[in-house]
N, C-alpha and C positions, 0 to 999 in steps of 0.2 A: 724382827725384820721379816719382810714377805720372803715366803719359803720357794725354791724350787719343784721342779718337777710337779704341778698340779695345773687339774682342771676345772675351772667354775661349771656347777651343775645348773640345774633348775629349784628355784623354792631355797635358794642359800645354799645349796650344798655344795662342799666340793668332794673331787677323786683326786686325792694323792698319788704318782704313779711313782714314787721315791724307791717302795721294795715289793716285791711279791705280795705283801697282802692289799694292797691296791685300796688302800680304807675309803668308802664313801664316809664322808665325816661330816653331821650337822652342824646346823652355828651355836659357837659354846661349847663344843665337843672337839675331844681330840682325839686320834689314830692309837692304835694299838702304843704305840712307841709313848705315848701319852705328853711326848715336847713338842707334835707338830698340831694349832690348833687354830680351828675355823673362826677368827673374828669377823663379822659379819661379813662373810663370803668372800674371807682372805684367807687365805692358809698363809701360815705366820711359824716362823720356829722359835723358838723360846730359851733355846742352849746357846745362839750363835754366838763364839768368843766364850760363853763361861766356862772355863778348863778345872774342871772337881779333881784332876789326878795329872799328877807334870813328874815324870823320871826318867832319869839318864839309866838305862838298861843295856846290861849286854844283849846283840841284838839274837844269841841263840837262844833267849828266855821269853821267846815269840810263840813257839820258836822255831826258828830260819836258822836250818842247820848248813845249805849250801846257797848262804845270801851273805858274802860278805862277813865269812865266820871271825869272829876275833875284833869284830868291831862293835862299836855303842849307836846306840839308837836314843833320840829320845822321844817319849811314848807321852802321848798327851789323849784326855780323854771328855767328855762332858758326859752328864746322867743322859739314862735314859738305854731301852734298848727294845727291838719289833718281836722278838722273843720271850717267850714268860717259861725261860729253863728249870726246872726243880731241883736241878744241883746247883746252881748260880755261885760260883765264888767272889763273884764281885757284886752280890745282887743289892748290897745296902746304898749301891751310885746307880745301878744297869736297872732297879726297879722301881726305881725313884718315881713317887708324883706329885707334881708340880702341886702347889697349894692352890688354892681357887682364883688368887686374881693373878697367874703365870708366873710365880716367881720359884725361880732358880737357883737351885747353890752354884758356887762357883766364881772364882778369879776373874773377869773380863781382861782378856788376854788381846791384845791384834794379832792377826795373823802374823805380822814383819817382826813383832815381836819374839815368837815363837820362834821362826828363822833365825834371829839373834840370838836368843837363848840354845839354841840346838848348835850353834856356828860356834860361840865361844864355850858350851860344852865338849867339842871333838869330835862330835858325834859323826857319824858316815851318812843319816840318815836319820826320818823323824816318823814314827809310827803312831798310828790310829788305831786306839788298843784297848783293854780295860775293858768300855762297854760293845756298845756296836758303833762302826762309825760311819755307816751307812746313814745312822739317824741324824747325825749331825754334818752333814755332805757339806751343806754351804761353806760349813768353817774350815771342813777339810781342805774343800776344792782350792777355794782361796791361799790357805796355808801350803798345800801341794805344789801351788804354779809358783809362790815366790819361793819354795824351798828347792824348785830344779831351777829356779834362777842363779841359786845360792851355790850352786854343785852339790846340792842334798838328794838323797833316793830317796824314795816313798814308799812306806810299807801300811797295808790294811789288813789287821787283824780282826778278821770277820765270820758270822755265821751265813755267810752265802745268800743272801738275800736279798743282793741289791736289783731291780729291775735292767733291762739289757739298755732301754734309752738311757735312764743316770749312769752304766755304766759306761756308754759311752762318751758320755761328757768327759767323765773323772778319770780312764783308764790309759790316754796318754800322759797323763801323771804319776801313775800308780806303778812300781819298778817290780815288787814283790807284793806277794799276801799267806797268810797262814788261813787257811780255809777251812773250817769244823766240817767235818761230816759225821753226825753224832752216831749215828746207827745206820743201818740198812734195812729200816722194815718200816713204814707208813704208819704205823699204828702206834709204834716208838714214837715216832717224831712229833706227831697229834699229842700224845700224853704228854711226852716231857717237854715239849718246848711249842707247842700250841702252833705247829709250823708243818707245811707239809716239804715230803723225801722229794717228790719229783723236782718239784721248785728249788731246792735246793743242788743236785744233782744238775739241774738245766743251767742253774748259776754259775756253780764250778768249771761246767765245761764254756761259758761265757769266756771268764776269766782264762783260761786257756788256752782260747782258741787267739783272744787278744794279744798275746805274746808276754802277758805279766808271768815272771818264773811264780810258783805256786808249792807249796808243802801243805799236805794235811795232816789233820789233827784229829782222832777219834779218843775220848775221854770212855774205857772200858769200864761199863757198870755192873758190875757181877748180876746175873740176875735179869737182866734189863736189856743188853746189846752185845752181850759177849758170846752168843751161839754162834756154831761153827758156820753155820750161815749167814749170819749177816757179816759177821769179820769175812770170810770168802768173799760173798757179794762187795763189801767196799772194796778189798783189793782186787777182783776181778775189774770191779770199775775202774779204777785208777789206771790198771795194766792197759785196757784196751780203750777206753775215752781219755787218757791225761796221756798215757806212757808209763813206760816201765821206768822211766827215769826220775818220775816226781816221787818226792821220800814222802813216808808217809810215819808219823809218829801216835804210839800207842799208847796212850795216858793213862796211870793208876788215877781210879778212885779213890776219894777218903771222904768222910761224911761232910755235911755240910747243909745248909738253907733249910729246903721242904721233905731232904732225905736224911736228916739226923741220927737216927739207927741202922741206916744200910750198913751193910758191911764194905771193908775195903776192899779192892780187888786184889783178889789173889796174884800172886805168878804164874802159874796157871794160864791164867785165861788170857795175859798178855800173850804167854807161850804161843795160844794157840791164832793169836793175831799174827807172831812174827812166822807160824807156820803158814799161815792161809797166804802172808805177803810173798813167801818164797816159792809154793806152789804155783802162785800165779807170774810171779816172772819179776817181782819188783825187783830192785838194785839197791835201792836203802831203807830199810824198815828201822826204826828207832825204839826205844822205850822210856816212857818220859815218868816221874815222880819215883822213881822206883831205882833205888841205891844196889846198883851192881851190875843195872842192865844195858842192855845192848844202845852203845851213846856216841861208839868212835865209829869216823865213816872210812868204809876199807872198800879198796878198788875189787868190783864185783869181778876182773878178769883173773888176777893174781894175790887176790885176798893180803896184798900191803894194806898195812897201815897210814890213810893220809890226813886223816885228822882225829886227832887224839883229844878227850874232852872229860874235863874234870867237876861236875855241878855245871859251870855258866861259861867257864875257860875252855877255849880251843887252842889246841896248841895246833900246827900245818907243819907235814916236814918242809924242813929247810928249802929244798929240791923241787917242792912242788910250784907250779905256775898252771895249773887249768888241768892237766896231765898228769897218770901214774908215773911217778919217777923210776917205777919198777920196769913196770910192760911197756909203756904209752899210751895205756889207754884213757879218752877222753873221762874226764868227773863231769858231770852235767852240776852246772847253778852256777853263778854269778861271784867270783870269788874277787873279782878287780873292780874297785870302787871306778873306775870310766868304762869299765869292758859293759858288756851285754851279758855273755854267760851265753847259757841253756846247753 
């Protein structure tokens, strides 16, 4: 089907203005994302409907630790992604390319479908996950407006890349999102995921300013993005462009794709991520892949305990309704499947 977000050029060409890398793309040719492709000066996507990954998830395995903690999500996703990351855990769907004459793995799913299958799952909510699902907008958009029709939230689990026009389209549908910020250093960001900082950083604060609650995600690569500078620089960012109140979670590495002998990240160097978060002023720093670490969220005024979390399970004290049952001090995020949050 013809794609969104583009402009016919001169001589066939078009500009896709779907994400940050803005691809002028010839005919016969497709966009970094390699599913959105120039038929004779149509830009055309190639994913719309076909669903390569459908599960019913807890929604903290996003993960969205003060979005509706304790509730399921289901997470649907198509090939493809604007990124070419070198640890890719999903890279066998997210770097998928299309064979020569556009065909696609995948389910053809309708969007109402989707809605169905997420309604009679229980789910609270239906996430855009796995790959990027900025690439695949049409389907989302779609699927988004009948899932708030539905009393569904909408969650984008993204590498921050979406352009600010699509994100305007998309972002009063969008409730939550989990946002990667891989590193803080320019030259990170070029090597391992062929993508630049600022553009990314300019997204986030998009996202932000729109009113969508937001958690980030830094995946720690020993070696790579774990200097005390750039873990500082992301949480200084967060403290003073997002707030002190977006959590932000610090992911073990384990090998995988294009880094197969890297090492795993130590504890250590998450250490010294939950240190830079505290210096800078955050309220909830996390630690994700890593058994023992920092996972329950505790009221930053009186250090209670108000969500306790076992692997994917949260448990809430009983007491809790948005507030420390201790002090009264507010929890910021969205814990009321009709409330707002923040």
């Amino acid at each position: 089907m013809e794609a969104m977000m583009y402009r016919r050029l001169e001589d066939g060409f078009v500009r896709c203005d779907l994400c940050r890398h803005r691809c002028t793309i010839g005919k016969d040719s497709s966009g970094r994302c390699r599913v959105r492709v120039n038929m004779g000066g149509e830009l055309v996507t190639l994913v719309y409907g076909r669903v390569i990954a459908e599960h019913t998830d807890p929604v903290e395995k996003k993960p969205l630790f003060h979005f509706l903690p304790g509730s399921t999500t289901y997470s649907i996703a198509t090939v493809g992604c604007n990124f070419r990351c070198r640890n890719c855990q999903n890279h066998g769907i997210a770097q998928f390319s299309p064979t020569g004459n556009g065909t696609v793995p995948g389910e053809y799913v309708e969007p109402s479908e989707i809605v169905r299958r997420a309604v009679n799952a229980g789910c609270s909510s239906i996430s855009y996950t796995y790959t990027e699902p900025t690439i695949y907008f049409e389907y989302a958009l779609d699927t988004a407006r009948l899932a708030r029709q539905a009393g569904l939230k909408n969650i984008f689990v993204t590498n921050g890349y979406i352009t600010p026009e699509a994100l305007d389209i998309i972002a009063p549908c969008i409730d939550a999102s989990n946002i990667d910020l891989k590193g803080y250093s320019a030259n990170f960001y070029n090597r391992m995921a062929g993508a630049a900082l600022a553009d990314v950083l300019e997204c986030i604060i998009d996202y932000h300013r729109r009113g969508i609650w937001i958690e980030i995600t830094t995946l720690v690569i020993a070696g790579e993005n774990d200097s005390v500078e750039q873990l500082a620089g992301i949480a200084e960012f967060i403290a003073t462009k997002l707030g002190s109140d977006v959590p932000w979670h610090l992911s073990r590495f384990f090998p995988q794709h294009q880094m197969p002998n890297h090492p795993v990240t130590p504890a250590s160097a998450l250490a010294k991520g939950v240190s830079a978060a505290r210096s800078a002023g955050l309220r909830f720093v996390y630690e994700g892949n890593f058994e023992g670490g920092l996972c329950d969220t505790i009221c930053p005024q009186c250090s209670r305990g108000i969500i306790k979390r076992r692997g994917y399970r949260s448990v809430m004290s009983e007491d809790f309704n948005g507030s420390c049952p201790g002090c009264g001090s507010h929890i910021a995020g969205v814990f009321d499947v009709t409330g707002d949050g923040a």
